[in-house]
C-alpha positions as CSV (number, residue, x, y, z in Angstrom):
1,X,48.7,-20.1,58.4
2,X,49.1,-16.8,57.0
3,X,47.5,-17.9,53.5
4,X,44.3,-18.8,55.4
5,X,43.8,-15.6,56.9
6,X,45.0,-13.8,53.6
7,X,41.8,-15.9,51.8
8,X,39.7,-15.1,54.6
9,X,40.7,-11.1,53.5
10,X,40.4,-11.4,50.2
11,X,37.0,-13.0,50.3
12,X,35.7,-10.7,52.8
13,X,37.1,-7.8,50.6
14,X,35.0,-9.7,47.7
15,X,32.2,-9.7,49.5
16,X,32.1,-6.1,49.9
17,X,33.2,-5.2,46.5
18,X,30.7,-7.2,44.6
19,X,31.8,-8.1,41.5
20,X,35.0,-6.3,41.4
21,X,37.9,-8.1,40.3
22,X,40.4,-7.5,42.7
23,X,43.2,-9.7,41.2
24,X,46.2,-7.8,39.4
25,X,47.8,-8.7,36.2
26,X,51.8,-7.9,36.3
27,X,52.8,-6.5,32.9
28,X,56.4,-7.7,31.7
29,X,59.0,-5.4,30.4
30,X,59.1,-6.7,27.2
31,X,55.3,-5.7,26.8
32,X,55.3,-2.0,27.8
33,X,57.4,0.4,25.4
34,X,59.4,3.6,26.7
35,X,56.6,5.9,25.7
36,X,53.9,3.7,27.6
37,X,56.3,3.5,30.6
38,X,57.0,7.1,30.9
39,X,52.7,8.2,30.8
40,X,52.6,5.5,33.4
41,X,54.8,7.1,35.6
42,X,53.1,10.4,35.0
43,X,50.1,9.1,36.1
44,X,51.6,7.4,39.0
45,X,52.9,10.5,39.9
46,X,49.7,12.1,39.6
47,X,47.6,9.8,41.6
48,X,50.2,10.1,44.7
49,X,50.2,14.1,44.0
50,X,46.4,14.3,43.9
51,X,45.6,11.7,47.1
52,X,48.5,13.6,49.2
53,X,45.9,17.3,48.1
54,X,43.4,14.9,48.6
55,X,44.1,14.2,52.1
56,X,45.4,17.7,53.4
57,X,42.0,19.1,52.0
58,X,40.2,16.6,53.9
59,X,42.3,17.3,56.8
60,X,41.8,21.2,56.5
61,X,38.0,20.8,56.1
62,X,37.9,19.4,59.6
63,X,37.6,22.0,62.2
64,X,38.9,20.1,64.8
65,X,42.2,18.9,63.3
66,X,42.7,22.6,62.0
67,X,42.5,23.7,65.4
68,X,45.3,20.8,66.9
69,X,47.6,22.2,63.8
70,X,46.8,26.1,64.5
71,X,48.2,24.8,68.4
72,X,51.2,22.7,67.5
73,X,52.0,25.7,65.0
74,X,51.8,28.1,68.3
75,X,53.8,25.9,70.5
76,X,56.3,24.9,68.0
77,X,56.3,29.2,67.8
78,X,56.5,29.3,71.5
79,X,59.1,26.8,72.0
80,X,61.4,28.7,69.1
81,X,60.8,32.2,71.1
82,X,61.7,30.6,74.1
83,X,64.5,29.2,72.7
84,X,65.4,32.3,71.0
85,X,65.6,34.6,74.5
86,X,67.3,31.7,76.3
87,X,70.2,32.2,73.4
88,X,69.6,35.9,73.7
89,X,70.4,35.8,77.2
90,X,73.0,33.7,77.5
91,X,75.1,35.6,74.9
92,X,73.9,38.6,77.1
93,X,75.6,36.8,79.8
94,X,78.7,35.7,78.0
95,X,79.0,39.0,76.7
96,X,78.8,40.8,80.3
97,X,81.2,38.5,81.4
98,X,83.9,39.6,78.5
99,X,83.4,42.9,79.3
100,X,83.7,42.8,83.3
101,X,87.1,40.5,82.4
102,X,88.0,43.4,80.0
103,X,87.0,46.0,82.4
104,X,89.6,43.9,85.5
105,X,92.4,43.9,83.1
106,X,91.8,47.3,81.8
107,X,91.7,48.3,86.0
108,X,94.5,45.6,86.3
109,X,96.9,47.2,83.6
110,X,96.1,50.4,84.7
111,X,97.1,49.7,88.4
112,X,100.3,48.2,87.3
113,X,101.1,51.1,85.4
114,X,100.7,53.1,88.5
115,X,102.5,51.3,90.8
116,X,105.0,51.1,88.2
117,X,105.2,55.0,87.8
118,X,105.0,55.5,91.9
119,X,108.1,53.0,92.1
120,X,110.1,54.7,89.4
121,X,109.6,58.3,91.2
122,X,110.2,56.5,94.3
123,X,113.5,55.1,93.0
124,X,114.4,58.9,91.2
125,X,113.7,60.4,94.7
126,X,116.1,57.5,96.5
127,X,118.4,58.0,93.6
128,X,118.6,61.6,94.2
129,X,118.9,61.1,98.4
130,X,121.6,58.7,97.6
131,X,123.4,61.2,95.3
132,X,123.4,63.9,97.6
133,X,124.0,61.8,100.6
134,X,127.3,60.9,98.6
135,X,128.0,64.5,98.1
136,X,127.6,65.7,101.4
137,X,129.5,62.5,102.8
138,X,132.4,63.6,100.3
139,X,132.1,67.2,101.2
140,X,132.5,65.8,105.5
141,X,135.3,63.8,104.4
142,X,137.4,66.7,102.3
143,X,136.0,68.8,105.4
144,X,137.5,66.7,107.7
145,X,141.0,66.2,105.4
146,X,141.7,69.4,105.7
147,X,140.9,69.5,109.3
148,X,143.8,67.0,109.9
149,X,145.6,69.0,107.1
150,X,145.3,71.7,109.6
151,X,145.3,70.3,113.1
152,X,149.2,68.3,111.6
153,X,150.0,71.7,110.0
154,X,149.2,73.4,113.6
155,X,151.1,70.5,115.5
156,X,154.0,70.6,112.9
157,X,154.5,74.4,113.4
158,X,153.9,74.4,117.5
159,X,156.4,71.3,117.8
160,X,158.9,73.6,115.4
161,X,158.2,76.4,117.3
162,X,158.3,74.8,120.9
163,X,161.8,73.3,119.8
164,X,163.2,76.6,118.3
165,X,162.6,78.1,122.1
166,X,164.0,75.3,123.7
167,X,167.2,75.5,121.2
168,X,167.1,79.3,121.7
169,X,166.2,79.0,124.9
170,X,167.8,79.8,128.3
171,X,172.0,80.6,128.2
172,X,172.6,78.5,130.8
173,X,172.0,75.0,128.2
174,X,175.0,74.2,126.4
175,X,173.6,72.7,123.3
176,X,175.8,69.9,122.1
177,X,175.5,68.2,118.4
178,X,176.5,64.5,118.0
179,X,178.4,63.5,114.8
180,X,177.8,60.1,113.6
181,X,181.0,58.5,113.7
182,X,181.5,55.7,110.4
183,X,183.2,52.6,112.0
184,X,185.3,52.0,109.1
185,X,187.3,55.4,109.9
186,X,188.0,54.9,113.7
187,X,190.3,52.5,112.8
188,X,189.3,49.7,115.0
């Protein structure tokens, strides 16, 4: 099936062609030498290099077509500048954000310190209150020490005194003084 329509091509081909022989003759390797080889691979090269100028020439010589590649040119522009600002704006973005978090902890840190500072005073100034709480609480108990210093000293001496009058007292007391007597001498 696919022979028949390959005919069909080649003999319409023919028909248009004339007498062009459209057949190709393979060359071995034995029958080509390296010199041959390499100027056919130059002018391979050649033909390929020349069709592809060929064809963009063509192609530029056609208003219309230069007009599709002037707008795929300015989209493909357009899309890259768009692309461009979107990264511009979101590193704007990222960036903002760094710095507002830098900016918190700065304000953080900085508030820390603070309260840190006011709670270190406060603790001198309770340290300082406690201090001379202490002091003056030592000071009321020496005060009050000697007080019953004094106040014992006071009763002491009006207890010596009050039984000096009472010894000295009137003449009509007969004063009499006990002995202690040491069972082991009475005898009994």
């Amino acid at each position: 099936m696919v022979t028949d329509s390959n005919e069909a091509l080649a003999e319409s081909d023919d028909a248009e062609l004339g007498d062009v022989d459209t057949s190709i003759d393979y060359i071995g390797s034995d029958d080509i030498s390296d010199g041959s080889s390499h100027a056919l691979t130059q002018i391979a090269v050649g033909a390929l290099v020349g069709a592809t100028i060929g064809g963009v020439a063509t192609a530029l010589s056609n208003r219309s077509i230069v007009n599709r590649i002037n707008q795929t040119v300015r989209r493909v522009g357009s899309t890259v500048k768009r692309a461009a600002n979107s990264v511009d704006d979101a590193v704007r973005g990222v960036g903002d954000a760094v710095q507002s978090v830098a900016t918190g902890v700065n304000d953080t840190a900085k508030e820390v310190s603070d309260v840190v500072r006011e709670t270190a005073e406060g603790i001198g100034g309770t340290v300082k209150d406690t201090i001379n709480t202490v002091q003056n609480t030592a000071e009321n108990v020496n005060d009050t020490v000697k007080s019953t210093a004094d106040a014992v000293r006071c009763t002491t001496e009006e207890v010596t005194t009050s039984n000096q009058r009472e010894a000295n007292g009137s003449e009509n007391n007969t004063l009499y003084k006990l002995i202690p007597v040491n069972s082991s001498e009475s005898g009994s």
